[in-house]
C-alpha positions in Angstrom: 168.4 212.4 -48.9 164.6 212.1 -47.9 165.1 208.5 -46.7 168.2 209.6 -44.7 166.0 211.8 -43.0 163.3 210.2 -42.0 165.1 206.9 -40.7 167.3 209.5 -38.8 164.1 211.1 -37.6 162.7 207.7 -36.8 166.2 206.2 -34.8 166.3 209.1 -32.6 162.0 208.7 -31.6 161.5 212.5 -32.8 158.1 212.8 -34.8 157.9 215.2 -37.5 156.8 217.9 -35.4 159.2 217.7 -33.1 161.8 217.8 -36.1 160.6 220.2 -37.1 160.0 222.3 -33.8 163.9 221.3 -33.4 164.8 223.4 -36.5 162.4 226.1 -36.3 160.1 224.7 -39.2 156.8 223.9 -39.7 155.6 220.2 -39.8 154.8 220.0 -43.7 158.6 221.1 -44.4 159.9 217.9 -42.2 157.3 216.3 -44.5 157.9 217.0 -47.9 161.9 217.0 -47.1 160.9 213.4 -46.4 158.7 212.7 -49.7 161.3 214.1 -51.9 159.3 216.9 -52.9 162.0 219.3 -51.7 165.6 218.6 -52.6 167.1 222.1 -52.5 167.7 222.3 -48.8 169.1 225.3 -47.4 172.8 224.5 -46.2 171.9 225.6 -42.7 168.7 223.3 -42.2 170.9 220.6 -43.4 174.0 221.5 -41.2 171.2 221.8 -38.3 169.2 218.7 -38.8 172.8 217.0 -38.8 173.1 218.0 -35.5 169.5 217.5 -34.4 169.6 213.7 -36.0 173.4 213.5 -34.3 174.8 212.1 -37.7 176.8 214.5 -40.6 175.6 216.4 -43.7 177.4 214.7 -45.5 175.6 211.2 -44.6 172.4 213.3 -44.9 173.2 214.5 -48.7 174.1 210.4 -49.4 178.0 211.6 -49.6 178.5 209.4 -46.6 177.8 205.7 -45.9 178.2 206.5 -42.0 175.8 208.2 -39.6 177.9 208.2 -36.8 179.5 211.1 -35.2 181.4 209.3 -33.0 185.0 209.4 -32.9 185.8 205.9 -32.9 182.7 204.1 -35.0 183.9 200.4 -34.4 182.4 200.8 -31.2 178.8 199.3 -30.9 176.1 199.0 -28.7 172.9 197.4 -28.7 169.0 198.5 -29.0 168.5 199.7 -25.1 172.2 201.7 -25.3 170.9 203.4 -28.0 167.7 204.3 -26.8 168.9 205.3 -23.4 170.8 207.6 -25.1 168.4 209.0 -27.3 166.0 209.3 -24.6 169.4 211.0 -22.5 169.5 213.8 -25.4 166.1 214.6 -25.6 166.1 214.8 -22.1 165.6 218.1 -20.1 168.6 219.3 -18.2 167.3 218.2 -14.3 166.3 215.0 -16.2 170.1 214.7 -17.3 171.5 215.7 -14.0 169.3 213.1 -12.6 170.7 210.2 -14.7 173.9 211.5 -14.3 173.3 211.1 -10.3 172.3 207.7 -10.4 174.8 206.8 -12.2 177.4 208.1 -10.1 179.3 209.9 -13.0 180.0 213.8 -11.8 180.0 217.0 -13.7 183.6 216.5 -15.0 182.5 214.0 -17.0 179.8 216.2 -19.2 183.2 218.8 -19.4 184.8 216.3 -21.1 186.8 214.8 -18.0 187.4 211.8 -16.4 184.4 210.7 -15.0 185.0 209.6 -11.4 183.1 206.9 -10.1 181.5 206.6 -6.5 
């Protein structure tokens, strides 16, 4: 489970601190969750760091060779679609109505719409 963490930690460019900011826990908990030093995690951290890392408890307890959440995991993308949307979820909301402007995608489309295009 620690090295689940930490390369989930890593692929979405959070530091510990900000883990652990993310979850309400000091920096030396994201730490020692990562050096194995603590391995009964509460069931809420883990269901909240799932969330956080955008992958399931279940890949973070090893139960699960996937750490997607998405629906349909054969589709793919490559390193910049991945860190746009990393950088897109870390964003602050202006910042995500801005991308959302230039790309011409409306406010249906974060409803879970159709997204009309301009």
């Amino acid at each position: 489970m620690s090295k689940r963490i930490k390369e989930r930690r890593i692929a979405m460019g959070y530091t510990q601190e900000e883990l652990a900011s993310k979850l309400n826990l000091q920096k030396s908990a994201i730490a020692k969750y990562e050096n194995g030093r603590v391995e009964n995690i509460k069931r809420s951290t883990i269901e909240k760091m799932a969330q956080v890392l955008d992958c399931r408890p279940s890949y973070l307890m090893g139960w699960d060779g996937t750490s997607s959440t998405h629906p349909n995991p054969s589709i793919t993308m490559n390193q910049i679609e991945e860190r746009i949307i990393i950088e897109y979820r870390k964003a602050d909301d202006i910042t995500k109505a801005m991308v959302l402007r230039a790309l011409s995608i409306d406010d249906a489309a974060t409803k879970g719409e159709p997204a009309k295009m301009a």
